[in-house]
Every structure is written in C-alpha cells, then in structure tokens.
N, C-alpha and C positions, 0 to 999 in steps of 0.2 A: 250389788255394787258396793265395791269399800273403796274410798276415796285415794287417791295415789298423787300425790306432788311431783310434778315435773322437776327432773334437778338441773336442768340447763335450760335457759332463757335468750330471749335475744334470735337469731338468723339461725342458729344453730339450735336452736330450743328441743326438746324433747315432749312437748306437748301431748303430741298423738299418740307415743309410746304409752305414755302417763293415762290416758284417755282408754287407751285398752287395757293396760294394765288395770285400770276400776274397773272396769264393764267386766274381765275375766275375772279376778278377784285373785292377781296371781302378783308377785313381786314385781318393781319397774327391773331388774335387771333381766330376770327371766324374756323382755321385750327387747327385739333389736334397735337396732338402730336405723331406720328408712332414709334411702339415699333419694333425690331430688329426681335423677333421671332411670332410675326402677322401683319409685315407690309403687305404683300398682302390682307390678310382680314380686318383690319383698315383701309387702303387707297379703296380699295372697297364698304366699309360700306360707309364711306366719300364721296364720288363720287356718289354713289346713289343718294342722295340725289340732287344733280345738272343732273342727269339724264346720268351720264358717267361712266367708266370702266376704269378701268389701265391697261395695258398689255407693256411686254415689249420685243424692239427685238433687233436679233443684228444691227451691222450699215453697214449692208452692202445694205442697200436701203434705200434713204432718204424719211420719210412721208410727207405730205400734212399736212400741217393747224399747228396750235400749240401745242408740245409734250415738256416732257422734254430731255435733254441729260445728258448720267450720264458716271464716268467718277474717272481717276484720279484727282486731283487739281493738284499746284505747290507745296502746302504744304504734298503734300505726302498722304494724303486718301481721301475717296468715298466724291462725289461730286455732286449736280445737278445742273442743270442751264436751260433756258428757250430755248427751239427752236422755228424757224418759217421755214416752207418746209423743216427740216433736219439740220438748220443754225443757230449756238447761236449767240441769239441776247442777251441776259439778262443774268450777274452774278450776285446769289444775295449776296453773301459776299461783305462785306463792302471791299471798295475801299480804306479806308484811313490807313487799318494798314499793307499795304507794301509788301505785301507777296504773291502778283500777283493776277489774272483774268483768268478765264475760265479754261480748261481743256489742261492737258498732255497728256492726255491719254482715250480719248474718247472711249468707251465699248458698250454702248446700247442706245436705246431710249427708253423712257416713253411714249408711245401711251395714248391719251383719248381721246377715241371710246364712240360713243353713246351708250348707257345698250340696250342690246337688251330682249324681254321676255325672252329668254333661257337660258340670263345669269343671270335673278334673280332666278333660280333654284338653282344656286351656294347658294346660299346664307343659303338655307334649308329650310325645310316646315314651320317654323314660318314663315321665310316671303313671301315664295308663298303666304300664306293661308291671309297675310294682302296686296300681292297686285294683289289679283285677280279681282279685280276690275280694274284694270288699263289693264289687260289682254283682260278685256271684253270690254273696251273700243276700243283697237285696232282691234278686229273682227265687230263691229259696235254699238253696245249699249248695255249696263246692261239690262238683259232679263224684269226687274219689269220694267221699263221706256218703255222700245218699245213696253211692250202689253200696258201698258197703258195710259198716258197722250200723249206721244211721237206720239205712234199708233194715238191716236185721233187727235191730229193736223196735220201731214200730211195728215188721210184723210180726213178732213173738208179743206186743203187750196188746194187739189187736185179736189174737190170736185165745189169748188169758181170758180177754172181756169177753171173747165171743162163748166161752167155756162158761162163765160164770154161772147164768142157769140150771146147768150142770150139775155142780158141785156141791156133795153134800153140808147141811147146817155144819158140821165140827170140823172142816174145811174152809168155809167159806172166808173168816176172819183171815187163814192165811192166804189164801189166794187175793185175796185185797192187798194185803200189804205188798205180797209179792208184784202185784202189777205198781202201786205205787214206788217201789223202789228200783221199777224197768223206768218209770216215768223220769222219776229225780235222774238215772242215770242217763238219761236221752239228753233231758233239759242241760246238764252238764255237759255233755260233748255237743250242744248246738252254744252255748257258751263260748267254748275253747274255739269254736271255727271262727263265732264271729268277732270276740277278741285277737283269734289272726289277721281278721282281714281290719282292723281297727290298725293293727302293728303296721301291717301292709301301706298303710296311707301315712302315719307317722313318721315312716322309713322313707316314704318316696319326699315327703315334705321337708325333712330334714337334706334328703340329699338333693331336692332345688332348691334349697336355701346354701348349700355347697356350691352347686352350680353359677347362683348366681352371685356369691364372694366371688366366686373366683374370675366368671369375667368381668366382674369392677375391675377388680385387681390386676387384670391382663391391660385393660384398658389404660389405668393408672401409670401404668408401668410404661405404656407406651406415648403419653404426656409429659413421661419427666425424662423420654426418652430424646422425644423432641426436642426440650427444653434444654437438654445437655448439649445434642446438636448446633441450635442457634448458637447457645454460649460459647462454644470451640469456631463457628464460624466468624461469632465476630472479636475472636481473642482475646477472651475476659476469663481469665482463671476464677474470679470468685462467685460464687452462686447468685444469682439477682432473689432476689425476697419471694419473687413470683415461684422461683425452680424451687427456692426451700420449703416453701408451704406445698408443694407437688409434693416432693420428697415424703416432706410429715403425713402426708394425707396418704400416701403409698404404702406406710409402716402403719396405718392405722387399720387398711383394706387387707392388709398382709395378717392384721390380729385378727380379724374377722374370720378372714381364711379358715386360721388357724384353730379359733373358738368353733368354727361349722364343721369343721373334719371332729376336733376333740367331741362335741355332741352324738356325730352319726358315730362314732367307736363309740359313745360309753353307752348308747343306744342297742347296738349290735352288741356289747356285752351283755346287757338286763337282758337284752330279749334270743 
C-alpha cells in the first residue's frame, strides 16, 4: 500500500478513488471518477481490470488483507479510508486543513475479493462473450491450442521421457536437454494463451467502462434537455443556474466519454 491524497474534498470529494489508488499502488489519476447513481457498476468495471470486485459489508466482522472502511468523517459526511485486517491505517484527506482524520462513525467495509468467473456474468453478455477466453483458461486450455500445437508438444516430450531408458550414456545429456527445451517451449505458449485471455477481460472492462460513460451521458443529456424545455415553456431566454450546472455536468460526462473510447483505442493499439 503507498499512501495517495485525495485532491478534492467536500460533497464532491475523491476519497474512495484515493483509497484505491493506495490499496493498488497505482497513480490517483489512473482512478476514475464514481458517479453517485452507478458507483457499484463503475467501481466494478474498474476493478476488473486489476482482477477484483467490490462488495460491501457490515462491521460486524473484521476482513483479512486490505479493504476500505467507510464511514462518517468529523466533518459531517461519507467518508472512506484504507484498512489492513479490519484497522484504519490510511486517511486520505489532507492532514493540513484542520478538520480531523479518520472516522466518527464507521458503517461498513469495502471488500476487494478476487472476480471470480460467476461474477463476470454480472457484467452482461458483452462481456461474457469478450472474456470467455479467460474462462477457458481456467478449465485447462483454449480447445484450438490443446488439439493442436499444445497437443503436439506434450506428446512428443512424453514421448522423449518415455525413451529415456533407452538411450545410450553419450546420448543421454542431449536428450535431456532436448526434452527440457520441448518443456520451456510448452510453458511459453501456455503463457501467451493465458496472457490472451487476461487481454480478453481488460478489453471487456474497458469497454463497460465505455458503455457506461456513455449512458450517464445519454441520460445527461436528456436532463438538460428538459431543462431547455421548461425554460422555453415558461419564456425565459436566460439559463437558470440549475440548466447551467446540467450543462457543465454534461461537458464533463462528455470528457469521460471521450477519455473511455481514447483508452479502449490506445488498448487495442498495444494489444
């Protein structure tokens, strides 16, 4: 865990980004931003991709390993902060503007549990169908690899050992090496399969992190669509404060968008 400071505070706070960002040991910017009415399905998407889940429970049993705890603050709202077996170790609100550390009022913990296959069902048939390959990893191999290449080296290095007895003393030395260098080249391509199927889940995580910009942003859009509405109904040329902050909030869902597509391309570049 390396400790990571929230950089916005307040109703708008970034705590829980800050809270993951220490537990992964990864930049705050690298963490999105979790919207109020799909933070279980953003924080989800997000976690995918590192091969985890969120779940959360009450505290009436303390977990193993590191979770968040979440909570009242001293300033009066929702709060997270880092635990280790059940015990905050890490506030990430800055220490210097006076207004205390930790929790008043501790509520739940933030579990991050391993993704098991069953729970990328949750996710919906897009991303079953992008990471079934990673499924088929865990029952033993992509069916096209074990009939074929896979198949063939196993039974050519099974085939080597079974010789071995065989094989004369000034022999012997290479026929070892020979089956050790069928081994390295197996253990190499069951590598590359299962590094596919790792892509396979990254690809699908990034593009429901796509999926779900975009319908904030359809939704957004349909708020300030209203909002325009009213205001021509009741004959007010200028924006009310409530349609301008729609507005701002619509260009901010609209960057997100936009940061979630530039990801899944520069992804589908590397990979």
């Amino acid at each position: 865990m390396k400790p990571v400071v929230q950089t916005r505070t307040g109703a708008a706070g970034n705590c829980f980004a800050a809270c993951l960002a220490s537990i992964l040991e990864i930049p705050l910017k690298r963490v999105p931003d979790f919207s109020d009415a799909y933070f279980f399905e953003e924080a989800a998407a997000f976690l995918a991709m590192y091969g985890l889940s969120y779940r959360r429970v009450p505290m009436y049993k303390k977990p193993d390993g590191w979770s968040t705890i979440e909570g009242i603050s001293p300033r009066g709202g929702l709060h997270a902060c880092v635990a280790l077996d059940g015990e905050l170790v890490w506030d990430p609100h800055p220490i210097d503007d006076g207004t205390g550390q930790g929790l008043v009022e501790p509520r739940y913990y933030g579990l991050l549990e391993p993704l098991k296959s069953k729970a990328r069902d949750d996710f919906g048939s897009r991303i079953k169908s992008n990471a079934a390959a990673a499924g088929k990893v865990k029952r033993g191999m992509t069916k096209g690899a074990e009939s074929g290449e896979v198949r063939a080296l196993r039974a050519d290095i099974a085939s080597r050992k079974r010789a071995l007895p065989k094989v004369g003393l000034q022999d012997l030395s290479y026929a070892r090496e020979r089956i050790a260098t069928q081994e390295e080249k197996l253990r190499r391509l069951l590598g590359n399969v299962t590094d596919h199927a790792k892509d396979a889940v990254s690809r699908a995580s990034l593009e429901k992190t796509l999926e779900i910009a975009k319908r904030r942003y359809d939704d957004q859009r349909g708020r300030v669509g209203m909002a325009e509405e009213r205001r021509k109904m009741k004959g007010q040329r200028l924006q009310s404060s409530a349609e301008q902050a729609a507005r701002s909030k619509l260009s901010t869902m609209y960057s997100e968008v936009y940061r979630a597509e530039q990801e899944l391309k520069n992804f589908s570049k590397e990979n």
